[in-house]
C-alpha positions in Angstrom: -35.2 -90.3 6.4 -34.3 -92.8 9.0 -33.3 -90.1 11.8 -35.8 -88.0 10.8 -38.5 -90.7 11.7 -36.9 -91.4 15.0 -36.3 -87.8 16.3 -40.3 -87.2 15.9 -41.2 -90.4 17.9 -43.1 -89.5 20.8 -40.9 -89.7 23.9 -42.8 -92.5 25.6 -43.6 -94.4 22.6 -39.6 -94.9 22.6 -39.4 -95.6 26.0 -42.1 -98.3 26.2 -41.7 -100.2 22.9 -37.9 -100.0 22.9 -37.6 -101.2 27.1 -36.0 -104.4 26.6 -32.8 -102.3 25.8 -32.6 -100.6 29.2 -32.2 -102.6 32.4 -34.8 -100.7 34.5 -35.9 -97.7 36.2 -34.1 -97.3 39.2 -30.9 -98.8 41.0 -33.0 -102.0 42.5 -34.5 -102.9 38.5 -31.0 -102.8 37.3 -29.7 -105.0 39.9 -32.5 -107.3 39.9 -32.1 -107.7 35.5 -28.3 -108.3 36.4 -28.5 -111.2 38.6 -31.0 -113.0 36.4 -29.1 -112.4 33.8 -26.0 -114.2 35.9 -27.9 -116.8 37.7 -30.3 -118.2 34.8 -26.9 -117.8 31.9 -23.9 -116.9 34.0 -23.5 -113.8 31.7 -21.8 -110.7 32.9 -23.0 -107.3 32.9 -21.7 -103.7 33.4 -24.2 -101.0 34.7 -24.1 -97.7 33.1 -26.9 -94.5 34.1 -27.8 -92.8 31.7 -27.8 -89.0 31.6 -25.1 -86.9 30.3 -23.9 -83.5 28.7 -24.7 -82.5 32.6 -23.8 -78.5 32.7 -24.6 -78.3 36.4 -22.4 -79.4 39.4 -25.3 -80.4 41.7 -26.6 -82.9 38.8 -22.9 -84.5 38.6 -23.0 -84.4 42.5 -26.3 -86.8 42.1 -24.8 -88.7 40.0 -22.1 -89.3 41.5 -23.5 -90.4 45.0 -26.1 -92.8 42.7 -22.7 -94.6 41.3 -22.0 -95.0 45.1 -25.0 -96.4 46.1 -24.8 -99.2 43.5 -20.8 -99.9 44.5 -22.6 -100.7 47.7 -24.9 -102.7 46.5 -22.4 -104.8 44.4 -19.8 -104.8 46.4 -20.0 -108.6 46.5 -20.7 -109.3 43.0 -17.7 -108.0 41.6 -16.9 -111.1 39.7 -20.0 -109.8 37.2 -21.2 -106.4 38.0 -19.1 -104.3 36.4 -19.3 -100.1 36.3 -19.8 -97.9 33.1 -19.3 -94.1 33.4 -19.2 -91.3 30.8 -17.5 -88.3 31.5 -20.0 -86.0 30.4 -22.0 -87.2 32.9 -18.9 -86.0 35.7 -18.6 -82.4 34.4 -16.4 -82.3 31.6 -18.6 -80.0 30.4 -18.5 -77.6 33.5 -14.5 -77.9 34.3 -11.9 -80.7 33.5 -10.6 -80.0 37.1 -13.9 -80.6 38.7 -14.4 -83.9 36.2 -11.0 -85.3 37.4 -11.9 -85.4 40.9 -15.2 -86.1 40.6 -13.9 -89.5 38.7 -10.8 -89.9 41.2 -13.7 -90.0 44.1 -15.5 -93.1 42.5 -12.5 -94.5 40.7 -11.3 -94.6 44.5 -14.6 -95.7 45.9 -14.7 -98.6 43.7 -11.4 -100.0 43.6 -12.2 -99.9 47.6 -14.8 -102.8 46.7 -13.0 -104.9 43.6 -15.5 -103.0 41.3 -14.2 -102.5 37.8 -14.9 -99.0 36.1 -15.2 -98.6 32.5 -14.5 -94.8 31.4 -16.8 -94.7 27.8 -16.0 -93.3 24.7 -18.4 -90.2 23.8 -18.4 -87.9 20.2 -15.3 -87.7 18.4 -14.6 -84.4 20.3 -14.2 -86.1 23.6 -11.4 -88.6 22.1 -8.4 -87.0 23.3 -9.7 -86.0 26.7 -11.1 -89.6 27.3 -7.3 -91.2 26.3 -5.4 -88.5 28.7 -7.6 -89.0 31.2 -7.8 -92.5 30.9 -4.0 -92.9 30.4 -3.6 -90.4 34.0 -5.6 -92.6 36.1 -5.4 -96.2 34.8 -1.4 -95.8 36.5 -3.5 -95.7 39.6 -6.2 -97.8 39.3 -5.4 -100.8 36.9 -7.9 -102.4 36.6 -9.8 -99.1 35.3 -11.0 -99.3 31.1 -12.3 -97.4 28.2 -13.6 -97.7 25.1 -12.3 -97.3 21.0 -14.0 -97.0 18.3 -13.2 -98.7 15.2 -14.9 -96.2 13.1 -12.5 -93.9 13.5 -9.4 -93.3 11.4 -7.2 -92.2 14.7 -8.1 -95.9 16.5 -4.7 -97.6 15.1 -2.5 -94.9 16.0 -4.3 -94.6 19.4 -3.6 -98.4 20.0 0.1 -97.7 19.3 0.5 -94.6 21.6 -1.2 -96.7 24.5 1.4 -99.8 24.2 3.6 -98.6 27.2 0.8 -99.5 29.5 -1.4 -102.1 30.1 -4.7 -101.4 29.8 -8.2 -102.6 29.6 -10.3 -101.8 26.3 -13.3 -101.9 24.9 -13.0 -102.0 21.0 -16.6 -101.6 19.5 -17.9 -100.1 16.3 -19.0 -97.3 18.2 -22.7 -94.8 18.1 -22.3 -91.6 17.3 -22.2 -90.5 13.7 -18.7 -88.7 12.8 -17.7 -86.8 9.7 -16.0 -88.3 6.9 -13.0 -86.6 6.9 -12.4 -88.7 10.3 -14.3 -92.1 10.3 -15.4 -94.7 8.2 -19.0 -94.8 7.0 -19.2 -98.3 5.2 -20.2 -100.6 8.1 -18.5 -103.5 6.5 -15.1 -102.3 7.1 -15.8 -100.6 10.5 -16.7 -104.5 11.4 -13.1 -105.6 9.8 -11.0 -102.6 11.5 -12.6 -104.1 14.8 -11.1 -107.4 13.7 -7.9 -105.8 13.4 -7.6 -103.7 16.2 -8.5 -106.4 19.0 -5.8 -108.3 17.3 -3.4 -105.3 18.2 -4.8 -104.5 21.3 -4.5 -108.6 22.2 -0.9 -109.2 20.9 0.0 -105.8 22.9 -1.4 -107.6 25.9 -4.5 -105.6 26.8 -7.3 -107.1 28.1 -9.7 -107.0 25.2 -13.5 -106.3 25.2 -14.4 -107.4 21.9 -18.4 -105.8 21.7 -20.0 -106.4 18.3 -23.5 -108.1 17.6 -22.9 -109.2 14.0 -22.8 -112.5 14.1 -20.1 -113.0 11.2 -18.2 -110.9 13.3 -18.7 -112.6 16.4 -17.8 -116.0 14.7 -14.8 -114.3 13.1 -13.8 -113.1 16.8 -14.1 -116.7 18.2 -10.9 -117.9 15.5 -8.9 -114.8 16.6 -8.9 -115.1 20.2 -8.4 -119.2 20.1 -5.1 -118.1 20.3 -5.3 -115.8 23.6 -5.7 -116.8 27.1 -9.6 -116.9 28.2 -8.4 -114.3 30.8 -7.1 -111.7 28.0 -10.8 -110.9 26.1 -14.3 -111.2 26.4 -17.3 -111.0 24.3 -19.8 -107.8 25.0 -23.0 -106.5 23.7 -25.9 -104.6 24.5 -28.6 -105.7 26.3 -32.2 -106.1 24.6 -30.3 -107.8 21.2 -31.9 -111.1 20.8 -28.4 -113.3 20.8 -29.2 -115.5 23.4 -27.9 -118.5 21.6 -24.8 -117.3 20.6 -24.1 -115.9 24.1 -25.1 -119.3 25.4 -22.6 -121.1 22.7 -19.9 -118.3 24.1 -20.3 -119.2 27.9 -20.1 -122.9 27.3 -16.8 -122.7 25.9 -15.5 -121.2 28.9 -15.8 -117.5 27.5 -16.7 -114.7 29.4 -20.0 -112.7 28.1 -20.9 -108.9 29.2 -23.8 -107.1 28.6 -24.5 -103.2 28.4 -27.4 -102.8 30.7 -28.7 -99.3 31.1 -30.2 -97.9 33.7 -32.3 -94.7 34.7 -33.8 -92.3 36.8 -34.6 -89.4 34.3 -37.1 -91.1 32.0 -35.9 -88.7 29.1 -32.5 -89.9 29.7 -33.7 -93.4 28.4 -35.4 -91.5 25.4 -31.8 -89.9 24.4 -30.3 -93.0 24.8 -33.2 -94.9 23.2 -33.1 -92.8 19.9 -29.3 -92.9 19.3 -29.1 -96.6 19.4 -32.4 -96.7 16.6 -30.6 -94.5 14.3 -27.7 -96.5 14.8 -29.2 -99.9 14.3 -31.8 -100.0 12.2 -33.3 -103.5 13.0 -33.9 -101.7 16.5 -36.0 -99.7 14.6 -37.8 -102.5 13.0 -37.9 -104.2 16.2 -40.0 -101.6 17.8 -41.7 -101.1 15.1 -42.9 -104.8 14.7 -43.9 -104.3 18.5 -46.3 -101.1 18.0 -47.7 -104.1 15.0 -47.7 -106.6 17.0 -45.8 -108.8 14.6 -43.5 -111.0 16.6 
């Protein structure tokens, strides 16, 4: 019922109640959210365009020299501007060849600039092609991440196979709905195998991206990593979820907070991304819908 109420939203009734969730239209709106963000509560971010599933090389080739333009731009704010990418977005779709060396060229561009990367986790059916490719080109650019999903029943034995590098990971619940025959669908214990599996990825020596909003989990989180080095982990979620005072808590201690913050340039790119993240998480949905009522 849920999905079927947000997949017959209007496009720009999405876009306009649900904006707090993506950091602008354009490169400059993105920038400008980020560095409030860092200046008013030191708080980190990682920039990500939206758009993917491209099936045309001149649209990877766009966005490809957009990702160049902002390494420019935050070339000296590499302390808290991070870099997300999806691989769908750099032609997976049209050729793994042509994907590869699309990601080589920015992987490159931005290690030229101190500009961390983060490679992110799509659909199930990109899971092995994200951890090859990942494990190919983190040899050559360390500081390079990507993402796992705790959802999924693969994650632990994923972890394992990745223990003869050292790596940087983002362990979240993850978005996209997967069969039962390969995930978990009880959220309760999708929120415990996260738990467990930034314990693993910690004591393997990863550094850890622990990205949950729940704030039992994020509490939970805060006992586990007491026993890490501040420089192994950090705390991420997405931006537009109201947990300023937590994040604030977070910062004081000395930990380092990230936030998600998407940006566009196709307005229907923010609808895609706008609708995945309402079925996902339905107090996004009430959110919104409290705005259209004006009821907070």
């Amino acid at each position: 019922m849920k999905d079927f109420f947000v997949d017959h939203l209007p496009g720009w009734f999405v876009r306009f109640f649900a904006r707090p969730y993506v950091g602008g239209y354009g490169i400059e709106a993105a920038l400008e959210k980020a560095e409030r963000l860092w200046n008013a509560e030191h708080i980190c971010s990682t920039l990500d365009l939206l758009g993917e599933f491209v099936t045309e090389e001149e649209a990877v080739e766009h966005t490809v020299s957009i990702y160049k333009t902002v390494f420019e731009q935050i070339a000296d704010k590499a302390d808290h501007i991070s870099v997300s990418i999806k691989l769908s977005a750099l032609g997976i779709l049209i050729d793994r060849g042509f994907c590869e060396q699309k990601l080589d060229e920015l992987l490159n561009a931005a290690s030229e600039k101190g500009i961390k990367v983060t490679m992110d986790m799509e659909d199930s059916s990109m899971t092995d092609v994200t951890l090859e490719i990942y494990r190919k080109y983190v040899q050559k650019y360390p500081t390079f991440g990507t993402v796992l999903q705790s959802r999924l029943f693969r994650t632990k034995d994923d972890i394992e196979s990745l223990n003869d590098i050292k790596g940087r990971f983002r362990i979240c619940i993850g978005i996209y709905k997967e069969p039962p025959e390969i995930s978990l669908t009880d959220k309760k214990q999708m929120k415990e195998k996260l738990l467990e599996y930034a314990k693993m990825l910690l004591d393997a020596g990863h550094y850890t991206e622990i990205a949950t909003h729940d704030k039992s989990t994020i509490q939970k989180a805060r006992e586990l990593v007491k026993n890490y080095p501040k420089d192994q982990f950090e705390f991420q979620q997405l931006l537009g979820v109201p947990l300023l005072p937590i994040q604030r808590s977070l910062v004081s201690e000395g930990y380092t907070v990230r936030l998600y913050l998407p940006f566009v340039i196709n307005k229907n790119d923010a609808t895609a991304y706008l609708k995945r993240r309402m079925k996902e998480n339905p107090r996004m949905t009430i959110y919104v819908l409290k705005n259209l009522l004006h009821l907070n």
